[in-house]
Structures are given as C-alpha cells and as structure tokens.
N, C-alpha and C positions, 0 to 999 in steps of 0.2 A: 372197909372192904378193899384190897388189893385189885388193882387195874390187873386185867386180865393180860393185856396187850403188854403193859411191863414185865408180867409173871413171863409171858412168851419172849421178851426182849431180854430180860435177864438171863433165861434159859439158854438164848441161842447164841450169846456169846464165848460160849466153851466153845461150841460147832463151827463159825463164820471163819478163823485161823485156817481151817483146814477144809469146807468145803464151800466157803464165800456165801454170800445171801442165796443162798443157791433151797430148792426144795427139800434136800437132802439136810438142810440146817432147819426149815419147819417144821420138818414132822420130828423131828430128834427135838428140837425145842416144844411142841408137845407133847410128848413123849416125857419129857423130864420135869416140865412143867407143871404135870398132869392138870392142865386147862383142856375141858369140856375140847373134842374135835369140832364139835357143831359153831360152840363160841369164839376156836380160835378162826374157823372161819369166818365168823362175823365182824369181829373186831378186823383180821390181818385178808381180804375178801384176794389179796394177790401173794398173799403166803408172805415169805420172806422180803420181799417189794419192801411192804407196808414197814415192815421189822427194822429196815434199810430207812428209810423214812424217818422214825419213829427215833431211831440212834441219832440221826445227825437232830432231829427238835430237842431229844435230852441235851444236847453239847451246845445251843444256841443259848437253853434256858442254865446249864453251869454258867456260862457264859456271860451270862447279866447276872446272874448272881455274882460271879468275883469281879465284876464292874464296879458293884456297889459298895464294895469296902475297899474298893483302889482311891487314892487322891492324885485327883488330876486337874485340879485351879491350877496350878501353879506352871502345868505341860502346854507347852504351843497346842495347837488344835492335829497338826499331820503326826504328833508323837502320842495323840488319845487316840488317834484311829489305828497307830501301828500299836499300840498296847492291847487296846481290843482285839485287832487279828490274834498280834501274840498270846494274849489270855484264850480265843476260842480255841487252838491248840495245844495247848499248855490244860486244858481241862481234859483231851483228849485222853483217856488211859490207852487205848488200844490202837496202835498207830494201822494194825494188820487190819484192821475193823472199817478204819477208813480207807486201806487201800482196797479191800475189796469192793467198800462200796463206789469209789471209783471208776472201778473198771465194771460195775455195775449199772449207772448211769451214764456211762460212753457209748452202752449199747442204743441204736438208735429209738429203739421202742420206751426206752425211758430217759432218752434225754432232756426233754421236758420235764422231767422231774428232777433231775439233777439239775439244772437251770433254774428252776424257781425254789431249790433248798437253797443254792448259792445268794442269788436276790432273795428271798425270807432273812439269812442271815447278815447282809450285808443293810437290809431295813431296818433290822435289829439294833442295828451296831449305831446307825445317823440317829436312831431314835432314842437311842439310851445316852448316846452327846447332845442330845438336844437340839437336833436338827430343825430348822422352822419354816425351812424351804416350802414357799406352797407352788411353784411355776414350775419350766421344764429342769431346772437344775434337781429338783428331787429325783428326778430319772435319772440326768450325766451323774448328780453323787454315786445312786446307787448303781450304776452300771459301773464309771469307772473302779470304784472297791468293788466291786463284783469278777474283772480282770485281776486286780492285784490278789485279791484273795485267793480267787483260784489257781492263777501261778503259783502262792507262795504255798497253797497245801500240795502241787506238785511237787517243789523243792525242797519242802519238810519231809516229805513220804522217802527223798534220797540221800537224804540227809545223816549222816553221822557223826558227824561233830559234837563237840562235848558242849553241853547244854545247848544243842541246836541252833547254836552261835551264830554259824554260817547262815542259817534260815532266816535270823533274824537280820542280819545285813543286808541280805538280798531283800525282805520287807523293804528296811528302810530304804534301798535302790530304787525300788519301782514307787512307793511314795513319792520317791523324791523327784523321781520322772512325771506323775502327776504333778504336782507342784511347778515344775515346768511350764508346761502345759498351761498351767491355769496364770502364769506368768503372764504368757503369751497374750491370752485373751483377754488381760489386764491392761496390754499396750497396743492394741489394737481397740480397745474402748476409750480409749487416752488419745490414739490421734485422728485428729477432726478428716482424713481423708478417710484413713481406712472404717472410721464409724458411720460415716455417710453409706460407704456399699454396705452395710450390714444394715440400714435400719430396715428394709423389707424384711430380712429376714428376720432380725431381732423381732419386728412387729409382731409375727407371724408366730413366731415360739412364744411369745406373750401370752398367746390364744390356748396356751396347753397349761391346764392346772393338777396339782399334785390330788390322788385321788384319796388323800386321807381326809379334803378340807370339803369332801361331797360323798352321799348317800354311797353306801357301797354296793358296787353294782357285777355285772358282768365280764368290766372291763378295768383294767387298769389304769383308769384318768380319764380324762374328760375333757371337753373342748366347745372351750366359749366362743359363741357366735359373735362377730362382729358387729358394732354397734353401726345401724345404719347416719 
C-alpha cells in the first residue's frame, strides 16, 4: 500500500518551484494526488510544513543509502565527513525545493524545526561513521557539523560552478577550520598549565552523557549526579 504522505510529497514537487511549501502547494498536491482531504489532513496535520519536513528525511535516508556503497577505510576521518555532506547534496534533485524550504524554516515559527532537521542530519552522518562518543563531545560533534553543514547548503544553493566545485572547496574550508579548532584543544590538553585551569570545568562536562547511551526521554541527554 502506498504511503499516503509520499503520494502527497511526490505530488507537490511539480507545485513547491513556484509556490514554495506554501498552502497553495497542499491542496494542488491533493488535488493531484487524489489522497483522501480528510487523510491528508491526518497524515500532513500543518499542510505543506509536514511535506517540507518529510523532503529533507527522504534526502537524509538517500543519503545513508549512498554512504553504504561509498569506501571510506582508506579516507582520513574530516574527508568521510566532508563526503557525507557532499553525498547529502549530491542526492538532492531539486535544488529549488531546498531553497524554498530554507526560507521556510528561517521563519521564526518554525525555526525549531529547521534546527532539529539540521541536528537529525548531522546525527545521521556521526552515526553512519561510527561515532562512539557517549560524553559531552556527542553534542560539540554534532553542533559543530551542524554549522558547517548549514553554511555549506547556503553556498551550494549560490552556487554555479561546474559540478559545484566551488561548494565543495568551501566544505573542505570550514572542515578544515574545525580541525583547527580541535588542534587547539589538543595543546591546551598537552600543557600542564593550561590543563590544570580546565580540570573544573573538564570535571564538570564529564557529568553530561550522550543521550543515545540512556532510556529515551524528553530530553536531549542527561546528567549524572556526582558521586558523593
């Protein structure tokens, strides 16, 4: 039996080019669909929202799919994460598709959601490399790729360069500014002065565990109590 919510997501990508996730792209997508009004209510309960939604999980799950037939043993670890950005783009068909929903999720009533598709996909990505982080580094991974990603699908979306060449340089740039970064915190772990003012706080982020390694709850992680 055909998903209804894809019958309506298939539908509405003739219509999203010219009038973005917009209401005016719902009812035209059922309309053409011909899914039940009642059921596309049920399934899509914010109309085109959900539809907007529903497009970027297709492109997270293309997305692990051409992870699995990529080989990556033989890639440093910052060249599998910029291949994954690059492949969750590169699966893109509809570049216009993404940019409206863009400027869909910049609106402030659904910035929240645009913000946790960015982090779902950037979860996606630490978890399909084999990420085994359980402390507060699961959160810096996924926040920092959660910045480079979202810069890099700004620069892709202006992008005209011949095979997105240019986009993919500017990836490798801000990787390599993470990289940096984690340089840093590398030599600052290494000298016995600067490790000494960090161990309260180190201490202290000890105390935050990754919320995949506990019941899933309300919240995004969790926070062990100190041992008295």
């Amino acid at each position: 039996m055909t998903d209804p919510k894809q019958q309506l997501l298939d539908a509405a990508m003739a219509h999203v080019a010219f009038d973005g996730w917009s209401d005016a792209t719902f009812k035209a997508a059922v309309r053409d669909s011909e899914v039940d009004p009642t059921v596309a209510r049920a399934v899509c309960p914010r109309g085109a929202v959900d539809l907007a939604v529903a497009y970027h999980h297709q492109g997270d799950a293309l997305m692990l799919e051409a992870l699995k037939s990529e080989d990556l043993k033989d890639m440093r670890f910052r060249d599998r994460i910029a291949r994954a950005v690059q492949l969750r783009l590169e699966v893109t068909t509809d570049k216009e598709a993404v940019r409206r929903g863009t400027t869909l999720f910049a609106l402030p009533q659904y910035a929240p959601d645009g913000a946790k598709l960015i982090w779902g996909t950037c979860d996606q990505i630490w978890e399909a490399l084999g990420d085994t982080s359980d402390d507060i580094n699961w959160y810096t991974k996924r926040a920092t790729l959660s910045g480079v990603y979202s810069s890099t699908v700004l620069f892709w979306l202006g992008d005209n360069s011949e095979g997105h060449a240019a986009t993919w340089a500017f990836l490798d740039r801000r990787i390599d500014n993470v990289m940096q970064i984690e340089k840093i915190k590398a030599q600052v772990n290494k000298s016995p002065t600067l490790s000494m003012l960090m161990t309260g706080p180190n201490w202290l982020m000890s105390q935050i565990k990754a919320p995949t390694r506990f019941p899933k709850g309300d919240f995004p992680g969790s926070w062990t109590a100190p041992r008295e």
